[in-house]
C-alpha positions in Angstrom: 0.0 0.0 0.0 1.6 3.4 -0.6 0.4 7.0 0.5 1.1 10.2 -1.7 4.2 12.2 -0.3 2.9 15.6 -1.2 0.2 17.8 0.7 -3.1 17.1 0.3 -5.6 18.2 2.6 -8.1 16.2 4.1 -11.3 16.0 3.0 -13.8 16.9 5.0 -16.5 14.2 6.5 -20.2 14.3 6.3 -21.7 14.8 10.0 -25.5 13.3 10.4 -25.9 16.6 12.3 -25.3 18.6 9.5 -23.5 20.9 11.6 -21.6 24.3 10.9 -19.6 27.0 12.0 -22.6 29.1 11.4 -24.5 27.2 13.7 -22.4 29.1 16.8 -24.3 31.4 18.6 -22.2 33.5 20.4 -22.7 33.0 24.4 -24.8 35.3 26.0 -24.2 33.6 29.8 -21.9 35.9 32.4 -18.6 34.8 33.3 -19.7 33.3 36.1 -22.5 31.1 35.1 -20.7 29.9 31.9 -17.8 28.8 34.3 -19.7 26.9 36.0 -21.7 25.7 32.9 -18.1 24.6 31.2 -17.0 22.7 33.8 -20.7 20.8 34.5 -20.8 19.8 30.6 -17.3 18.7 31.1 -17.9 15.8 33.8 -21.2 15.0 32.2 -19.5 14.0 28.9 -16.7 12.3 30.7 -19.4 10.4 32.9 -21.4 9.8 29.1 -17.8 8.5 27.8 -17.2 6.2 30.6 -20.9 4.6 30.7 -20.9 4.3 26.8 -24.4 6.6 26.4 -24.4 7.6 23.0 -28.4 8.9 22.8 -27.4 10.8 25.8 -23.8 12.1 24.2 -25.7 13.2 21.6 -28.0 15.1 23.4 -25.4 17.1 25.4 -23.8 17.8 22.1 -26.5 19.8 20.8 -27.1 21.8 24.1 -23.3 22.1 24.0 -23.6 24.1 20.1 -26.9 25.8 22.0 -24.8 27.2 24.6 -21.9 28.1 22.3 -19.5 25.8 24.5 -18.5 23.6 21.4 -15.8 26.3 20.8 -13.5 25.4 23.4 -11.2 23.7 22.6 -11.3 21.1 25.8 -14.5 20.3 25.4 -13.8 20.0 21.6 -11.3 17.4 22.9 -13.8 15.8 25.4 -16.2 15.8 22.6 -13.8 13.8 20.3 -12.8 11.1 22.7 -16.4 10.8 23.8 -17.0 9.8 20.1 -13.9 7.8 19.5 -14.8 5.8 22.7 -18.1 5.1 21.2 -16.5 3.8 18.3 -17.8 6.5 15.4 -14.3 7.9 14.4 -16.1 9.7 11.6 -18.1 12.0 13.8 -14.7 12.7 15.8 -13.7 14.1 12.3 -16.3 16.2 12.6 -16.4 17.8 15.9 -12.2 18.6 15.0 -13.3 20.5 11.4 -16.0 22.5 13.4 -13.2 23.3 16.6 -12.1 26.9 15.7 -8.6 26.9 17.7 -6.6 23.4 17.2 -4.1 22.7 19.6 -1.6 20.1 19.6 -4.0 18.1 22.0 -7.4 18.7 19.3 -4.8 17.2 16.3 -3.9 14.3 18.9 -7.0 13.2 20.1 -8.6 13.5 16.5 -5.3 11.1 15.1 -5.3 8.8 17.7 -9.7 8.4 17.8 -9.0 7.4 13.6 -6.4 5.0 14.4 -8.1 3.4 17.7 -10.9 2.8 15.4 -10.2 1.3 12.1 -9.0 4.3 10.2 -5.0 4.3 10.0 -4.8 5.8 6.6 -7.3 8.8 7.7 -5.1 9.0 10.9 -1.7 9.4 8.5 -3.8 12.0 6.5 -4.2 14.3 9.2 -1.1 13.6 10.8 0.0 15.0 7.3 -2.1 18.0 7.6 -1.0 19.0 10.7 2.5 18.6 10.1 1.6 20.9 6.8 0.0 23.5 9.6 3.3 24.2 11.7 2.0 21.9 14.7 4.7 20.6 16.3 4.3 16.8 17.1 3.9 15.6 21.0 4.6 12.5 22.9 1.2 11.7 22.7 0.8 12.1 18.5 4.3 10.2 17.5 2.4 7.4 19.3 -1.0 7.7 17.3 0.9 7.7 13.8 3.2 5.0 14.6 0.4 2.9 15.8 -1.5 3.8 12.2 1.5 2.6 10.9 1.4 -1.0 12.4 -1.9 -1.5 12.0 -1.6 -1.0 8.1 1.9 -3.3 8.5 3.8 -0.8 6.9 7.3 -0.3 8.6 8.3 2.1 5.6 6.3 5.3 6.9 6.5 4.6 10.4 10.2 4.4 9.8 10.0 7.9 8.6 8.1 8.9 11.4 10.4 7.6 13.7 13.6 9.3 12.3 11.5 12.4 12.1 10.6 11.9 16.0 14.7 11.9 16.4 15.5 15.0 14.9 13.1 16.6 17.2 14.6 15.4 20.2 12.3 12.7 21.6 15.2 9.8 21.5 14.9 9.3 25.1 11.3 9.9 25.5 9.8 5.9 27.0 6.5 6.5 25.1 7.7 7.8 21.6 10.1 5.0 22.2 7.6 2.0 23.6 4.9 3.2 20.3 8.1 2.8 17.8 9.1 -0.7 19.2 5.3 -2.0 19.4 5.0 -0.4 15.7 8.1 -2.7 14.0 6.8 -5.8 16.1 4.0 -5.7 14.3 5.2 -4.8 10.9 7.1 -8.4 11.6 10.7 -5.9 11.8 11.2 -8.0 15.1 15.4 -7.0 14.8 14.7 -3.3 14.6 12.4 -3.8 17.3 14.9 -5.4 19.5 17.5 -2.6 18.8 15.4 0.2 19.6 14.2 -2.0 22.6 17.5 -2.8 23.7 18.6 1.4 23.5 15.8 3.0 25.3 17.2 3.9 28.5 13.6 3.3 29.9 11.1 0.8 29.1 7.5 0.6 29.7 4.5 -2.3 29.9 3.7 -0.7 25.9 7.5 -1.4 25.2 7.7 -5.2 26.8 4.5 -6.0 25.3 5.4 -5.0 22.0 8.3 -7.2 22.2 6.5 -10.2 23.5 3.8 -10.0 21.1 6.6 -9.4 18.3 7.9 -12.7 18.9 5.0 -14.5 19.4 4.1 -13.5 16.2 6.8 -14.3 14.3 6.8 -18.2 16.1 10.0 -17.3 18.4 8.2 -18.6 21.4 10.8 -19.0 23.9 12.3 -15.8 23.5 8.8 -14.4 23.6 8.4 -16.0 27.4 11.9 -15.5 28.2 11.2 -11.4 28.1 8.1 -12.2 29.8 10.0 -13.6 32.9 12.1 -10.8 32.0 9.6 -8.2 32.1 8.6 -9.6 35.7 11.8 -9.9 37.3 12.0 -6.2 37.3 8.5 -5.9 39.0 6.7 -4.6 35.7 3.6 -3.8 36.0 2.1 -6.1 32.7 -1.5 -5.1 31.3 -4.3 -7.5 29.7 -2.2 -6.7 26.0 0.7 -8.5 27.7 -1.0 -11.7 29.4 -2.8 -12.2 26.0 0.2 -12.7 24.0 2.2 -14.9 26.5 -1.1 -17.2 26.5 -1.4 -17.3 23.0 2.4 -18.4 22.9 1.6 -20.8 25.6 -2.0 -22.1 23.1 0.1 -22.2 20.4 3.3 -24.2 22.1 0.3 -26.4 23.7 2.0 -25.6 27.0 -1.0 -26.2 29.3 0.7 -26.4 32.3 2.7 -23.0 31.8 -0.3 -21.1 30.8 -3.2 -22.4 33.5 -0.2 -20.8 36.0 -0.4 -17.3 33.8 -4.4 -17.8 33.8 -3.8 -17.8 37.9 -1.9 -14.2 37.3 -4.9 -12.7 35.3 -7.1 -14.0 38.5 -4.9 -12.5 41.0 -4.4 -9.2 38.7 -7.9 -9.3 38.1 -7.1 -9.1 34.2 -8.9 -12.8 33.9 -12.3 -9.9 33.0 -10.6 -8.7 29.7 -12.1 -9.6 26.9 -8.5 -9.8 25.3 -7.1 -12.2 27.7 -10.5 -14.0 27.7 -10.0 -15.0 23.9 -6.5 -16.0 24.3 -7.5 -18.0 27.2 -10.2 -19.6 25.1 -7.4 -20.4 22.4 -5.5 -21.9 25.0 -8.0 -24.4 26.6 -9.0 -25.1 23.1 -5.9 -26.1 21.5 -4.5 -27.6 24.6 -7.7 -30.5 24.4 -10.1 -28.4 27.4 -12.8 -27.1 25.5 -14.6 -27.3 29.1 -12.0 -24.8 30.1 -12.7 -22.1 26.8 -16.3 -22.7 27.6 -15.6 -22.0 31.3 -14.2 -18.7 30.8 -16.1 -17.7 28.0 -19.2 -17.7 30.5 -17.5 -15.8 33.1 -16.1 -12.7 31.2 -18.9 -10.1 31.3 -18.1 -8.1 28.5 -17.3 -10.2 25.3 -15.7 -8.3 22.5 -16.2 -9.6 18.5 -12.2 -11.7 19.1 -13.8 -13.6 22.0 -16.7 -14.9 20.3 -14.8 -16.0 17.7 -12.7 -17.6 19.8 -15.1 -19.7 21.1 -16.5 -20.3 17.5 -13.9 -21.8 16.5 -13.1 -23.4 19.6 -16.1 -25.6 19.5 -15.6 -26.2 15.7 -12.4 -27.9 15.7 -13.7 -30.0 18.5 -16.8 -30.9 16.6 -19.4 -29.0 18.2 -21.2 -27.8 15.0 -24.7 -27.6 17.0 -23.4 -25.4 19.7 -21.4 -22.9 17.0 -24.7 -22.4 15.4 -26.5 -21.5 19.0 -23.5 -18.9 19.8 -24.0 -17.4 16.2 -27.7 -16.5 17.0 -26.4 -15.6 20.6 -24.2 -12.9 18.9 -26.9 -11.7 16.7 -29.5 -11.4 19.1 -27.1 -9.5 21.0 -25.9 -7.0 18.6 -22.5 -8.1 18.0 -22.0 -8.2 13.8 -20.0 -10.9 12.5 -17.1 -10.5 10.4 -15.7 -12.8 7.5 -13.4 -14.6 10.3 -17.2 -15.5 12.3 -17.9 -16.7 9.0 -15.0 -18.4 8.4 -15.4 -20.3 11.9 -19.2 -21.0 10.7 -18.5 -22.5 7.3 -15.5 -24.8 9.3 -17.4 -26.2 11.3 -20.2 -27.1 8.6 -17.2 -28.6 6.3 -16.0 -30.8 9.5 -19.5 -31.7 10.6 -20.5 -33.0 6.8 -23.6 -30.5 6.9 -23.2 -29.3 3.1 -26.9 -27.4 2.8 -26.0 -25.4 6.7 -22.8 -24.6 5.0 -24.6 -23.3 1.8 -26.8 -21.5 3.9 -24.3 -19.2 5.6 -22.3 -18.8 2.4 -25.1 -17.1 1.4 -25.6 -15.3 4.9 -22.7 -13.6 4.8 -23.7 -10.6 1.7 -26.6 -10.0 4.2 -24.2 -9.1 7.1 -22.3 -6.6 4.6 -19.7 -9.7 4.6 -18.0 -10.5 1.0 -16.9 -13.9 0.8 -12.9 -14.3 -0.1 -10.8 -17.1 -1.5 -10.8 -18.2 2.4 -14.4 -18.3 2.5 -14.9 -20.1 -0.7 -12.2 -23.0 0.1 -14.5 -23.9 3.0 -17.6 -24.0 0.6 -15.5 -26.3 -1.5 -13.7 -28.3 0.9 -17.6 -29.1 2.4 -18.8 -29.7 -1.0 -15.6 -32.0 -1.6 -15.9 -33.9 2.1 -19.3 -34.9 1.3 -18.3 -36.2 -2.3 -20.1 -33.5 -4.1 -17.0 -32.8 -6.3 -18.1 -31.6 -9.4 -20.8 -29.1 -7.3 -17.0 -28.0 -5.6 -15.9 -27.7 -9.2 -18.7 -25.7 -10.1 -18.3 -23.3 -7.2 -14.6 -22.8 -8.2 -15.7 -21.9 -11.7 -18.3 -19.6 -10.8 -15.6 -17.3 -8.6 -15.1 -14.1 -9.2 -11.7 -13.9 -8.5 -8.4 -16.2 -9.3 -9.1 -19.7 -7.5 -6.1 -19.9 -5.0 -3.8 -22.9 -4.2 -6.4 -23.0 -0.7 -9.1 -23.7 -3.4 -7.4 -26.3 -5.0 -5.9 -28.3 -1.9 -9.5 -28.1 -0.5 -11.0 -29.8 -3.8 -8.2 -32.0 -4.1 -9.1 -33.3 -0.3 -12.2 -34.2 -1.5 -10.5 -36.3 -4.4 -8.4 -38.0 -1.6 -10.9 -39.3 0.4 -13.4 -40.2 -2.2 -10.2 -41.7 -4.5 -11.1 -39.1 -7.6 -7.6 -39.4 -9.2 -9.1 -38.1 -12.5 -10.0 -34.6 -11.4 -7.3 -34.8 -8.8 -4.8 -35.1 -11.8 -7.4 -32.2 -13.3 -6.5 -29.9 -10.2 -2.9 -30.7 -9.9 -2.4 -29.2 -13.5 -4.3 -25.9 -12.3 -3.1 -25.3 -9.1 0.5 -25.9 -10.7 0.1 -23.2 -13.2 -0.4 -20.9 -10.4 4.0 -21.0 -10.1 5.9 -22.7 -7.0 3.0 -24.0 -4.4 3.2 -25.6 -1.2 4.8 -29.4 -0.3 1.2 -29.8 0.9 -0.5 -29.7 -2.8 2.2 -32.4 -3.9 1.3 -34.6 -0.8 -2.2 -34.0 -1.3 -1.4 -35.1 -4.9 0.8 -38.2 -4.1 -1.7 -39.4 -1.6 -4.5 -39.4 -3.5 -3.3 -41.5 -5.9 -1.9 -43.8 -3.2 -5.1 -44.3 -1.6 -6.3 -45.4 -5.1 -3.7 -47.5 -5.7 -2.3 -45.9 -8.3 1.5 -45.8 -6.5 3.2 -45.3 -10.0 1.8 -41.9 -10.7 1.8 -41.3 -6.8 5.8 -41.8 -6.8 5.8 -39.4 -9.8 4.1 -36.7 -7.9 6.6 -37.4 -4.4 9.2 -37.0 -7.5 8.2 -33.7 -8.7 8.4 -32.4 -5.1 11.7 -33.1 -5.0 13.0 -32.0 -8.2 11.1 -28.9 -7.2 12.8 -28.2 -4.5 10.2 -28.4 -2.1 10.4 -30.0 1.4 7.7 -31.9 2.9 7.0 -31.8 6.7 8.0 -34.2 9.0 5.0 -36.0 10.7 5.2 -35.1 14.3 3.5 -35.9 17.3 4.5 -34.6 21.2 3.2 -34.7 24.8 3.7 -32.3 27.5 4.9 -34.5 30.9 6.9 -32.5 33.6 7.4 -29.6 32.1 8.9 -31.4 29.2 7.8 -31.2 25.9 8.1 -34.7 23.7 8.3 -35.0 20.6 8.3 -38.2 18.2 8.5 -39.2 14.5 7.0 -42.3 12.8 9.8 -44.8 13.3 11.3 -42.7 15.6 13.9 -44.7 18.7 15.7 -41.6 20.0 13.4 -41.3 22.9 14.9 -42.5 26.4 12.2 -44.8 26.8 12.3 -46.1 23.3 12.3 -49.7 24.3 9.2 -49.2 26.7 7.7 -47.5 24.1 7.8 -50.1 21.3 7.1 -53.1 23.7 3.9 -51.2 24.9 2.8 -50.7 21.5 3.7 -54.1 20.4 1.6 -55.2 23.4 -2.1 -53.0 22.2 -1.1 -54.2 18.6 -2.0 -57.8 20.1 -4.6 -56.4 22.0 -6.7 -54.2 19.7 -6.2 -57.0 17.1 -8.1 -59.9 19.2 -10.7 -57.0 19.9 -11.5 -56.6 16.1 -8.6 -54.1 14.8 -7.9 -55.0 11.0 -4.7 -52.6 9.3 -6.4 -50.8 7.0 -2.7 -50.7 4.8 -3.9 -48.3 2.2 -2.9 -45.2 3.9 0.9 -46.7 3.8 1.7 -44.4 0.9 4.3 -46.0 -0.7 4.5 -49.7 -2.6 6.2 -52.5 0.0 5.7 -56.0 1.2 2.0 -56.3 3.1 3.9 -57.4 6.5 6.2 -54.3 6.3 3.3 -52.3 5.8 1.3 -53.5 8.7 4.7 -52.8 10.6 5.1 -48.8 8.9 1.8 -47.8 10.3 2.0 -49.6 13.8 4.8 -47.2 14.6 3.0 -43.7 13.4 4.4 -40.9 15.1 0.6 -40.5 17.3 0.6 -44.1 18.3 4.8 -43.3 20.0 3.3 -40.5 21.7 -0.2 -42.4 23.1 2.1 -45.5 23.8 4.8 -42.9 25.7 1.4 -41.2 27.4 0.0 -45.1 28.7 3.7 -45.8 30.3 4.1 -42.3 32.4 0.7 -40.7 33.2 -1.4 -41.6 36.0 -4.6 -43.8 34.9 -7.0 -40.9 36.1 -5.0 -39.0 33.7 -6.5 -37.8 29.9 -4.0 -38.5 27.3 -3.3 -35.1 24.9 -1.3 -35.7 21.7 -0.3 -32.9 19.0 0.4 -33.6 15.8 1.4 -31.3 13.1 -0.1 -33.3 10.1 -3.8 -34.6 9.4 -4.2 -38.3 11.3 -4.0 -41.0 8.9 -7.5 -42.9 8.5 -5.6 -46.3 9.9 -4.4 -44.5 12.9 -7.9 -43.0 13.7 -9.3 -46.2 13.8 -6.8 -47.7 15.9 -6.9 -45.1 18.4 -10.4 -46.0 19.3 -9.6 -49.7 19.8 -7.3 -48.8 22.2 -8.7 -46.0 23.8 -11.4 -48.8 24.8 -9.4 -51.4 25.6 -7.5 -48.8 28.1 -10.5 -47.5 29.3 -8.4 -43.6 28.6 -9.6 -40.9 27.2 -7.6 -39.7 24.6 -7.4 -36.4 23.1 -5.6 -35.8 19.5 -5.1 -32.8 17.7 -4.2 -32.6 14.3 -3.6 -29.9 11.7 -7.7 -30.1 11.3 -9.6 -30.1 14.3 -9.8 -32.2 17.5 -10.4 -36.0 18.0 -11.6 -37.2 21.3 -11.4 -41.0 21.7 -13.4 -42.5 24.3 -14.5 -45.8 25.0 -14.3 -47.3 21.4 -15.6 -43.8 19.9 -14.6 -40.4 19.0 -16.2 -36.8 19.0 -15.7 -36.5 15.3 -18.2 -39.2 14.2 -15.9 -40.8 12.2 -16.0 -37.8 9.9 -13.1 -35.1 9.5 
């Protein structure tokens, strides 16, 4: 995105007031009683602010251009938080073009209300414009612009910002500093981050945070915690921003254990009633297996903000809970909370995952009537539940009808499809599209390869492994892990490094027996490669999940749930074995994929037999 470098001023926006300078009366109270009058407005509107009252804001606005008292400019600066707060940036625009005298705090609080709410370019516009009007920047506007800047992701102007806030003198000034750092975290700059982190003679919760969420985003987890234990070795006082991205590091690591201990801080801090920490705690019960837990704290937060409920939307879709993500959908309609493409998003998921192709039609078509247009994201989960449910060539129809470039998300969700329902026709159809997109992802070649494999077909599926190669492209290694004392583990199919490697394989050896008297039969087609039927039987016994459960069996307690993680999609074979021995056991266990949740208990699991 790029922004033009010469003046231009800003246009002006269209009030549903209709108001004008014209509209000024001049005041007519004494000194005395307009004093007092001032200062009465004043607290009203910062009482109005605080309780959220828009009917009542706006009725003290027009008594305020009755009165004249508009023209201050403090209450012109009340008057523009009040709306910003209110979220209707717009009409904070407007009350700032009607203010006659414009101090540095009117240009700040007008910057800051467009970037708090959605409006980063408009806030760069009038930064601009004031700049072009002689006002010298503050320590409160460097802030607003760089903040602009990170929401829009783009590093180039806030670096200009930031060299302009050096020749000024505000170097050593902690919140010009802390906005700067926060501002290249999120532009993914996490090294320039770290140097102007690492120089600021003093550091505050904005410039921590900024760092933590910086490397949260960009996957360094460890570092990301290690500044948190940082940040609270030197008594910092951390904010709801800050315990929301150390739990989503601890959700993303599946580090239960570390992050129930940070949910404890939130309850003793009392942050465990932000609606920001609330969704990251949500994120973390959910991908950790305890979707009792995101249900628990989605109940007790008392104001829920759009993030948290879709949080919990997805939350109960990836552990199968379609019925209960349509309830929370009406829940946020009927209480005024508008969905966004990513509610959508979480909707159609769980429709693809539940095998409910006409609910997942129906909210396609929902979405135009919430002001929603559907993207390439949104029309990959249309296709991917057309494809699940074998109703390919209604997914190819869907893809054709687009009315934008089908993306290599597109294709890998029709060519699922083709997988499971062994389509290698139009799967060979899709390879040659998606491929004339340019380089793709190892995940279209597996797709590819395994598709043909399930059919049978392993000449062609060697061919496809083949092109990955010659390609270039790596594939990811299959990996499961376990958290047990602190300890992550981690395993590979085949994998002997493990300490306990000998216990490991004997145990598994030992519910291969088992689970076979109890009914288990291989099912050796999802062995992707041609080899000898006993070697086959062999290749999938020792799948990375079944190490992991087997590990699980020998070292927790009995009373003890079993949680894997695995980083690809759970082979069919696997899925099916898992329930023999989570019955034979009498455990539950829990497995995550790249997909959703499983939860095997008793012989079953929470997915129906359908993901």
């Amino acid at each position: 995105m790029s922004y033009p470098l010469v003046h231009q001023p800003v246009q002006e926006t269209t009030h549903h007031l209709s108001l004008s300078h014209s509209h000024f009366p001049k005041p007519s109270l004494n000194p005395q009683n307009f004093e007092l009058n001032f200062r009465t407005i004043c607290n009203n509107l910062l009482s109005l602010t605080q309780s959220r009252s828009l009917l009542k804001g706006l009725a003290l606005h027009a008594h305020m251009i009755k009165s004249g008292i508009q023209i201050i400019p403090l209450v012109s600066h009340h008057l523009i938080n009040f709306y910003s707060k209110l979220q209707h940036p717009l009409d904070s625009a407007q009350v700032f073009h009607e203010t006659h005298f414009k101090s540095s705090t009117t240009w700040s609080s007008v910057i800051s209300s467009l970037a708090q709410n959605e409006q980063p370019i408009l806030a760069l516009q009038y930064f601009r414009e004031m700049l072009y009007n002689g006002v010298r920047p503050d320590d409160h506007i460097f802030p607003c612009a760089t903040k602009a800047c990170g929401i829009l992701s783009d590093y180039r102007i806030g670096q200009s910002i930031h060299c302009f806030s050096l020749k000024i003198g505000f170097e050593s000034d902690v919140f010009v500093g802390s906005s700067v750092v926060d501002m290249y975290a999120k532009c993914g700059k996490i090294d320039i981050a770290r140097e102007v982190f690492d120089q600021m003679p003093e550091r505050n919760v904005v410039s921590w945070s900024g760092m933590i969420y910086g490397y949260a985003q960009m996957g360094e987890d460890e570092e990301a915690l290690r500044l948190f234990k940082l940040a609270l070795g030197e008594n910092l006082d951390v904010n709801d921003f800050t315990f929301s991205s150390v739990i989503r590091v601890c959700g993303n690591s599946t580090l239960l254990e570390l992050g129930k201990q940070i949910h404890g801080l939130c309850l003793k801090t009392s942050y465990d009633s932000s609606s920001f920490v609330g969704s990251a705690l949500i994120s973390l019960y959910s991908k950790c297996g305890l979707v009792e837990g995101a249900y628990r704290v989605f109940d007790e937060v008392p104001l829920r903000n759009l993030g948290m409920w879709n949080a919990m939307l997805i939350a109960c879709a990836q552990h199968g809970h379609a019925r209960k993500v349509f309830d929370l959908f009406k829940q946020m309609e009927s209480v005024g909370m508008k969905p966004n493409f990513i509610t959508f998003l979480c909707v159609l998921y769980a429709c693809s995952h539940a095998g409910l192709v006409q609910e997942g039609k129906f909210y396609f078509d929902l979405m135009k009537k919430h002001g929603v247009e559907p993207g390439d994201q949104h029309y990959a989960s249309l296709v991917d539940c057309l494809g699940r449910a074998g109703k390919l060539q209604e997914a190819v129809q869907v893809i054709e009808e687009m009315p934008m470039q089908p993306t290599e998300s597109v294709w890998g969700a029709l060519l699922t499809g083709c997988r499971i329902h062994r389509n290698t026709e139009l799967a060979a159809y899709v390879a040659d599209s998606v491929f004339e997109l340019g380089p793709v992802s190892s995940g279209v070649h597996v797709l590819l390869s395994n598709a043909y494999a399930a059919a049978g077909r392993y000449q062609e599926a060697a061919k496809a492994r083949k092109m990955l190669r010659d390609r270039g492209v790596k594939k990811e290694t299959g990996l499961s892990w376990v958290e047990e004392g602190n300890k992550v583990h981690t395993f590979a199919a085949g994998d002997r490094s493990h300490s306990k490697s000998k216990e490991i394989y004997k145990k598994l050896d030992e519910l291969g027996d088992y689970i076979e008297q109890a009914g288990y039969v291989a099912d050796t087609n999802y062995v992707l490669q041609q080899v000898a039927g006993q070697e086959k039987s062999e290749t999938i016994r020792y799948h990375s999940e079944r190490l992991a459960i087997a590990f699980a069996l020998i070292t927790f307690p009995p009373e003890r749930p079993i949680r894997v993680m695995k980083n690809l999609r759970v082979c069919g074979d696997c899925h099916n074995a898992i329930k023999f021995i989570s019955k034979i056991t009498r455990r539950v266990i829990i497995v995550r994929d790249n997909n959703r949740f499983h939860r095997f208990e008793d012989g079953k699991c929470s997915c129906g037999d359908y993901w």
